[in-house]
N, C-alpha and C positions, 0 to 999 in steps of 0.2 A: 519389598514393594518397589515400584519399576516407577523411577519419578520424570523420565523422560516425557517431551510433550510429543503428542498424537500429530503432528505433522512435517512436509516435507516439501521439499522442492522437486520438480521433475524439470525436463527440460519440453520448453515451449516450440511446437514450431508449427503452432497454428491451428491444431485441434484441439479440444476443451476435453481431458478427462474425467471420468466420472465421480471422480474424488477429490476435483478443483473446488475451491475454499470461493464463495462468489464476494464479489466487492460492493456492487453496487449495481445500476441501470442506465442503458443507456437511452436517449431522449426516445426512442420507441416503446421504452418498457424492458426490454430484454436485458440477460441477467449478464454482466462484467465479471471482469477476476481481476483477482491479487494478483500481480506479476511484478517482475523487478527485472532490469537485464544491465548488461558493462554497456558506460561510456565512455569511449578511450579520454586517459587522461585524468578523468573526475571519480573515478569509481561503479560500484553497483549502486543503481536507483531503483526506486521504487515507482511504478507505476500501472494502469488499468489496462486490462487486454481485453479486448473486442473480440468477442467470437466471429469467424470468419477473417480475423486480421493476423497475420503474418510477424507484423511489428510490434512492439510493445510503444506507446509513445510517452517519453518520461521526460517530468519537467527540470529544465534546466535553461539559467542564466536569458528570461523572459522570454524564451519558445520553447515547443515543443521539439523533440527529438526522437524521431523511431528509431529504434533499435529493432536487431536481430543475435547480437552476439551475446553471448552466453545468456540469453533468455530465458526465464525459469518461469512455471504457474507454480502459486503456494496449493497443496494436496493436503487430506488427511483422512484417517480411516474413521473419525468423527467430528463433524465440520460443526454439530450441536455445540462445541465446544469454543467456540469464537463468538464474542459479541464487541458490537460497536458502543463505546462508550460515548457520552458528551464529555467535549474538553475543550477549554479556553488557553491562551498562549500564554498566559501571564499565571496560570496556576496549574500546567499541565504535573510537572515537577511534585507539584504534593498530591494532588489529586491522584496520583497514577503510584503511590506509594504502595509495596505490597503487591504491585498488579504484576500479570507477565504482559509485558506490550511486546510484537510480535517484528522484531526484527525487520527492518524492509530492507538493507543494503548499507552504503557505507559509498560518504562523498568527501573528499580533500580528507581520509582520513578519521573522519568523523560518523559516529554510530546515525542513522535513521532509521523512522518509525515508519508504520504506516496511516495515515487517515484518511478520511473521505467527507466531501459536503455536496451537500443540493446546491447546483447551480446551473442555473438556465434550464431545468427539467432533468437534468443527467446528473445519477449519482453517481461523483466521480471519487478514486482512488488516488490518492498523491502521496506525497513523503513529508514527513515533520523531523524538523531538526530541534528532539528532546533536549539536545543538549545545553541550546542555549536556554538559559533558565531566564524566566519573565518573557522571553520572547520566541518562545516554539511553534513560529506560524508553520500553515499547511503551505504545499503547494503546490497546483495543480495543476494539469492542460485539461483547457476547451479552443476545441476548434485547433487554431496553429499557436496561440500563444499561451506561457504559463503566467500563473496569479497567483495571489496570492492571499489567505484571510484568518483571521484569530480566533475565531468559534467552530467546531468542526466536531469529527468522529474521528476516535483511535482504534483500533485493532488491539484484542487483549483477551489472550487465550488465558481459558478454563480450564483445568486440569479435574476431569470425572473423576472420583474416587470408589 
């Protein structure tokens, strides 16, 4: 039995494939992706790609940051397979025991996740830092600056059997 999971990374440069894992919406309704791309220095982040955007814009040290370099959209040949969990920053750690949370990149070294929250009308896509335990806030870009908040949605693949 083949216990690998159903998805992948392609590389992003601005068109949506048809087997892109969607993240969220943006304040018109239209449907987002999971992306992550390098920021020199800090590592891969996690972050939300806009169809028709070129960039990825990923949150870091309270702004937003587009990237283009090694840009990736998350893929799979079955996306039924991903659901968004509710999770809090102070019990992410147990709550997510048993789960597969979905890898988003890697900053100073350190593993992140992916999440997402409604805010301002736009489901966005950000990065969680699992690791610190009691305090794995999200964190996001709207507009030009990044935020931050404690109640949110993780990314946590399903494996179909």
């Amino acid at each position: 039995m083949n216990h690998a999971p159903d998805y992948y990374w392609r590389d992003y440069t601005g068109e949506i494939p048809r087997d892109a894992v969607p993240g969220g919406l943006d304040i018109n309704g239209r449907t987002t992706y999971v992306g992550q791309a390098y920021w020199n220095k800090w590592g891969i982040l996690p972050g939300t790609i806009y169809p028709g955007n070129a960039t990825i814009k990923l949150p870091l040290n309270g702004c937003a940051n587009p990237s283009k370099i090694g840009a990736k959209i998350l893929c799979s040949g079955d996306k039924n397979c991903f659901t968004w969990e509710n999770a809090e920053s102070s019990s992410l750690h147990l709550t997510t025991i048993g789960k597969h949370l979905v890898i988003g990149g890697f900053e100073d070294e350190k593993m992140l996740n992916f999440g997402r929250v409604m805010y301002q009308g736009e489901l966005i896509v950000g990065k969680v830092f699992g690791f610190e335990t009691e305090k794995a806030k999200l964190y996001f870009v709207h507009g030009e600056k990044e935020f931050s908040v404690t109640s949110y949605q993780v990314l946590i693949y399903n494996r179909r059997t």
